[in-house]
N, C-alpha and C positions, 0 to 999 in steps of 0.2 A: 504494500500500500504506500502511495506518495503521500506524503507530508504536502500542507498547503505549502511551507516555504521552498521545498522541493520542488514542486509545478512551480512557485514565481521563479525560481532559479532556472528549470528548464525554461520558462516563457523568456526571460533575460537574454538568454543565450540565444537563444532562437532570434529574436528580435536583433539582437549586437549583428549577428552573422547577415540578416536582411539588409541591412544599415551599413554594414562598414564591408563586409565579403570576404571576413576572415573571424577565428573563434576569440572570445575575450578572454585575457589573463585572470588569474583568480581573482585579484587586486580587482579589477574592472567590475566583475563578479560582485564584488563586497559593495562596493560605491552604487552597483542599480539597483542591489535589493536590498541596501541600508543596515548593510553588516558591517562590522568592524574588526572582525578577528577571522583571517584567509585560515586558519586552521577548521574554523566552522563551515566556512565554504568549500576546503577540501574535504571533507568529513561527509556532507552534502551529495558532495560530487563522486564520491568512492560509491555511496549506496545507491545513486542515480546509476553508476556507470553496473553495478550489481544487478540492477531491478532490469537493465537492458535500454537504457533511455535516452543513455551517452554512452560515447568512443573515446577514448584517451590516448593520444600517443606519449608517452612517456620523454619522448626527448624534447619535445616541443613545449614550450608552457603556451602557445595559441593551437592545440588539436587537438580541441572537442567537438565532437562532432554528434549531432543528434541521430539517433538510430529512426526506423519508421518506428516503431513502438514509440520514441520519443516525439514526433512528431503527428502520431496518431493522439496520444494522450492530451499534447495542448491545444489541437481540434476540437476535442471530446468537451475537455474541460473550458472550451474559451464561449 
């Protein structure tokens, strides 16, 4: 089950990636959904990336990438 601040965080990303056409930094992350500790936001993003809703490339801090689960889910819910 998503957490509401998980869908804002998936909706976030989703949105960054429309707007700019690359993924946002966790930092970036923190600033659109009015967090303040990138640890929360990773923590966040580990169970988003578990649930199937994000992609992570590990060398890159900009490659997240929304799976169709993740973009079926902010359809559903928007």
């Amino acid at each position: 089950m998503i957490s509401n601040k998980q869908l804002q965080i998936l909706k976030a990303i989703s949105e960054y990636i429309k707007a700019n056409e690359i993924s946002p930094t966790i930092r970036e992350i923190c600033k659109l959904v009015n967090l303040k500790s990138t640890a929360t936001v990773s923590s966040h993003l580990v169970t988003l990336q578990k649930l199937g809703y994000i992609e992570k490339i590990q060398a890159s801090p900009r490659a997240i990438r929304l799976t169709d689960d993740g973009k079926q889910t902010i359809a559903y819910q928007s």
